[in-house]
N, C-alpha and C positions, 0 to 999 in steps of 0.2 A: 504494500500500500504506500504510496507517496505522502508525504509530507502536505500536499494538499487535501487531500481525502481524507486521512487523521483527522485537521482541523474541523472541517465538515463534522464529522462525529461527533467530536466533543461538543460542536455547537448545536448539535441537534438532541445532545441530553439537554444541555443546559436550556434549550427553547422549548420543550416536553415541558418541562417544570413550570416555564413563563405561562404557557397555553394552560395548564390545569390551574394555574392558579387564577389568571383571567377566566375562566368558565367558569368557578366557584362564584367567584363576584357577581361575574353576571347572570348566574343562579340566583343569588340573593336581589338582584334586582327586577327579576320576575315578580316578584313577592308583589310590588307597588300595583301590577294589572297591565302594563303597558304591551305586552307580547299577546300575537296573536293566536287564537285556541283553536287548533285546529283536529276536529273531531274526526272518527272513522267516516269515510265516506268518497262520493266518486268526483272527480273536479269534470266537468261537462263543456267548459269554456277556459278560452284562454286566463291565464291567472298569474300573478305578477306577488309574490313574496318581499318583504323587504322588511328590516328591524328583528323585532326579534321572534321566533317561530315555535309552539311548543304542540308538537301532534302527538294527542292523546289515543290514534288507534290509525291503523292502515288508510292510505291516500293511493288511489289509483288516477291518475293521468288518460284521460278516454284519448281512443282513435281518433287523428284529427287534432288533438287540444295541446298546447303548447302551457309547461311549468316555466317560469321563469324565477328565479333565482338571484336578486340583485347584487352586488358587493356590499360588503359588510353585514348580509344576514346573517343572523344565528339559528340555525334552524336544531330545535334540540327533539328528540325521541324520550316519551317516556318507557320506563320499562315495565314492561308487563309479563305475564305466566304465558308460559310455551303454548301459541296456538288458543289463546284465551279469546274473549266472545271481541275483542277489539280488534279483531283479523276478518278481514275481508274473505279471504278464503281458508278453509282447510287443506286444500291440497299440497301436497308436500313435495309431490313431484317441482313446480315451481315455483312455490311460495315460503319465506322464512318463516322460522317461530316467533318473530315478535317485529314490531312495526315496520313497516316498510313503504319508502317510496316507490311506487307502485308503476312504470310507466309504458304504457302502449302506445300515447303519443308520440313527445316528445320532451326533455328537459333541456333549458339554456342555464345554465349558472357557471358563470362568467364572473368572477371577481378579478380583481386587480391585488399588482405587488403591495401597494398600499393599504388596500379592503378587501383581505380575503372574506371570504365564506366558511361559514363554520357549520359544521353536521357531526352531532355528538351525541352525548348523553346528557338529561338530564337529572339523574341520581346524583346527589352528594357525594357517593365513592363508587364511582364508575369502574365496569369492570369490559372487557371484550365480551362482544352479546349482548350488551345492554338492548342494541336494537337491530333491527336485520340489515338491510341494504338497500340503498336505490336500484332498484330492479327491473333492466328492458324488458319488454316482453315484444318481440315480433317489431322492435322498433327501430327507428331509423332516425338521424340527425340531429342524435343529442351532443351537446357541448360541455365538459368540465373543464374548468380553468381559475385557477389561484384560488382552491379550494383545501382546506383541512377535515379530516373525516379521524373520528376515534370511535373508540368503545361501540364498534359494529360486527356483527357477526362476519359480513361480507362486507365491506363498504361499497366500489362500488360493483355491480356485478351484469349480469343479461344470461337470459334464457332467448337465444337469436336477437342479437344488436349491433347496431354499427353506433360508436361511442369514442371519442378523441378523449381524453384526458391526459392535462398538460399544468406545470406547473404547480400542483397539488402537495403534499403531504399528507401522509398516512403514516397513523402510528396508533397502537395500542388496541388494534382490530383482529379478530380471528383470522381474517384473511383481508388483505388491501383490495387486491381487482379480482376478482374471475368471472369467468366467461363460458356458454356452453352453447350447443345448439340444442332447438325442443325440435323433436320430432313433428311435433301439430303445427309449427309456427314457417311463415314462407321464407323468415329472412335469416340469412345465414350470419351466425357472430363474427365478425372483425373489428376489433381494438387497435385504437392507435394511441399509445402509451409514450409517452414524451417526457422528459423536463423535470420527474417525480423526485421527491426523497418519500423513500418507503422503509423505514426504518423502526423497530420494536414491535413487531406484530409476530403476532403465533408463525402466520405463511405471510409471504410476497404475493406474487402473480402466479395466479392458478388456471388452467385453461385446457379443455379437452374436448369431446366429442369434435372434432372435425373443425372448430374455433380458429382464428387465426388472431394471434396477437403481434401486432410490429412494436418492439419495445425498443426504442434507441435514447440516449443520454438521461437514462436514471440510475440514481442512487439507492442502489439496493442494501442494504446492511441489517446487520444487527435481526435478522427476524430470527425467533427460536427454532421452527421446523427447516425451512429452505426460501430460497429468495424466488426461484422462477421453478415451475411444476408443469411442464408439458405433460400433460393425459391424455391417448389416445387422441391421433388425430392433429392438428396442427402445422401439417407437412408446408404449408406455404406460410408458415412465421419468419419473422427474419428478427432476430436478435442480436442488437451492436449496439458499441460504444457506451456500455451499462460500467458501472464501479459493480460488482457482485461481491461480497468482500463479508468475512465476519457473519456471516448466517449457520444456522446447522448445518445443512449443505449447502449448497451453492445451486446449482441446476441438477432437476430429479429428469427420467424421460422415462414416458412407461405408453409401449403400444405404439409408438412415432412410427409412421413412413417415411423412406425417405423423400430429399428436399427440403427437411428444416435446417434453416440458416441460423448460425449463431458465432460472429467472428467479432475482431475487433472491441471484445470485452475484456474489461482487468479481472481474473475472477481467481479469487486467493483469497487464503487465512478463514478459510469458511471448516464447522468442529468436526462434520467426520467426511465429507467428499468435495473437493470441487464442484467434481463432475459425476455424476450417478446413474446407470441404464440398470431400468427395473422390471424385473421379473415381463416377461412378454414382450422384448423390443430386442427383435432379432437383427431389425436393421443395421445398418453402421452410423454413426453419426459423426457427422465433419465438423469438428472442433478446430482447426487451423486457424491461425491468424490471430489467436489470444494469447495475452499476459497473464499468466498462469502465478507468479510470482517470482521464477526464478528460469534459469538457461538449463536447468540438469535434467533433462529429458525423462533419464529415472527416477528424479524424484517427484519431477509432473506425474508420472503416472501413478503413482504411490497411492496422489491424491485424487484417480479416478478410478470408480468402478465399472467393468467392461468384463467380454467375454475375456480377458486374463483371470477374474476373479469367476466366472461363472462361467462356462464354455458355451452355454447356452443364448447367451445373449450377443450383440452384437460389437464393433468393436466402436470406442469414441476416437477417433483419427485425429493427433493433435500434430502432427507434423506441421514444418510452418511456421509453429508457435513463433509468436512476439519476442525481442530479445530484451525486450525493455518495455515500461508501463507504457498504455497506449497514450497518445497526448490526446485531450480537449475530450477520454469519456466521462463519462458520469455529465451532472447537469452544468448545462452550458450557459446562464446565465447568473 
């Protein structure tokens, strides 16, 4: 890890701490009535958010209906029992255990470097799960940007969506992004993943059934399970220019065809693998062109698991490898 990416770190504990402790505050300033109550139900017309936002049960976005999302909302979730009468659906196929923005429309939330967006919890001592996720369904040209997401099951997520999120922060969520395809739904998931620090969550980027995620200059760290989870499917992802650094593992693959791209990444110091092919990924997968940490080709591999450790799996090809960190990955501004 460079001496720049360190920095980064330390300053995203130390800015963890600033954000919880501005939520707390501006928990207590709910107290006064000035935040909008926003009950289980379906939004039918365009709808425009803005101050501060407290949804008390599931919000679906109809086909056709545009959320809109201003800078500087705070949009909080309350927490409620798994699947309780404040859910819009039962089904579990696509829906979380607990509140969730809901969206078949569309979502804009667009904040700026100076007025992010906030989507959190609203509990005194927030945990990951507090609430479920903003959730595509079958949707198309939604916009995240200068956005902070915690204490979500998934922050943000789709069951078939096409979704940019860009400049964001994620932290302190079971999972930051993932993404799937539903068999019922016409529109097939692609994610365009930009700009992120995603840092102290259970997982990173999670993405499977046939999904396509483009992940390029994010900072990925610090998550407990792994930073990026290709599942089944994925083959036309292209993954660069990411910091992967410091997570459980680093990159899992399980079930991939080939055609997934992933180059031009620093991915090092991650607790038990880099690089990891999982039970069912016979394929090979083309690792080249990454900063591994170091030049000793055997000691790159040390840090992957492949058919060397399992003969049955395929091989991760890192020939190529980077001789040195990559310049300008991770976030670019």
């Amino acid at each position: 890890m460079n001496l720049g990416m360190d920095n980064r770190v330390v300053s995203i504990t130390g800015l963890r701490a600033v954000i919880i402790a501005a939520m707390l505050f501006m928990v207590a300033g709910f107290a006064h009535g000035e935040a909008l109550i926003v009950e289980k139900g379906i939004i039918s017309q365009d709808t425009t958010w803005s101050g501060e936002v407290i949804l008390k049960g599931d919000v679906e976005v109809s086909k056709g209906v545009t959320l809109t999302v201003k800078p500087g909302t705070i949009v909080m979730f309350e927490k409620i029992a798994s699947f309780g009468p404040q859910k819009l659906s039962q089904d579990k196929t696509h829906a979380f255990p607990r509140i969730e923005i809901i969206v078949r429309g569309k979502i804009i939330a667009k904040g700026t470097k100076e007025q992010m967006i906030f989507f959190t919890s609203i509990s005194p001592s927030p945990s990951a799960g507090d609430w479920g996720a903003i959730n595509m369904l079958d949707s198309t040209g939604n916009i995240i940007e200068y956005c902070d997401f915690s204490y979500a099951h998934t922050a943000v997520h789709a069951h078939s969506g096409l979704v940019t999120v860009r400049n964001c922060y994620f932290h302190d969520n079971g999972v930051a992004v993932g993404c799937k395809n539903f068999k019922g739904f016409a529109v097939k998931s692609v994610f365009t993943v930009e700009n992120n620090r995603i840092s102290g969550n259970g997982m990173g980027l999670l993405f499977g059934g046939g999904s396509v995620m483009n992940a390029q200059h994010n900072d990925i760290s610090e998550n407990k399970l792994f930073g990026i989870y290709a599942k089944k499917g994925g083959s036309k992802s292209d993954i660069k220019n990411n910091n992967i650094v410091k997570n459980g593992k680093g990159v899992l693959f399980w079930g991939v065809k080939p055609g997934f791209k992933i180059h031009d990444n620093n991915i090092h110091d991650n607790t038990d693998y880099n690089l990891s092919l999982m039970e069912g990924t016979e394929a090979d997968i083309n690792a080249s062109g990454n900063w591994w940490g170091t030049t000793d080709e055997v000691a790159i591999k040390a840090t992957i698991r492949d058919k060397e450790e399992e003969k049955e799996l395929g091989s991760a090809i890192v020939k190529g490898f980077a001789q040195s960190p990559i310049p300008g990955a991770g976030i670019s501004n």
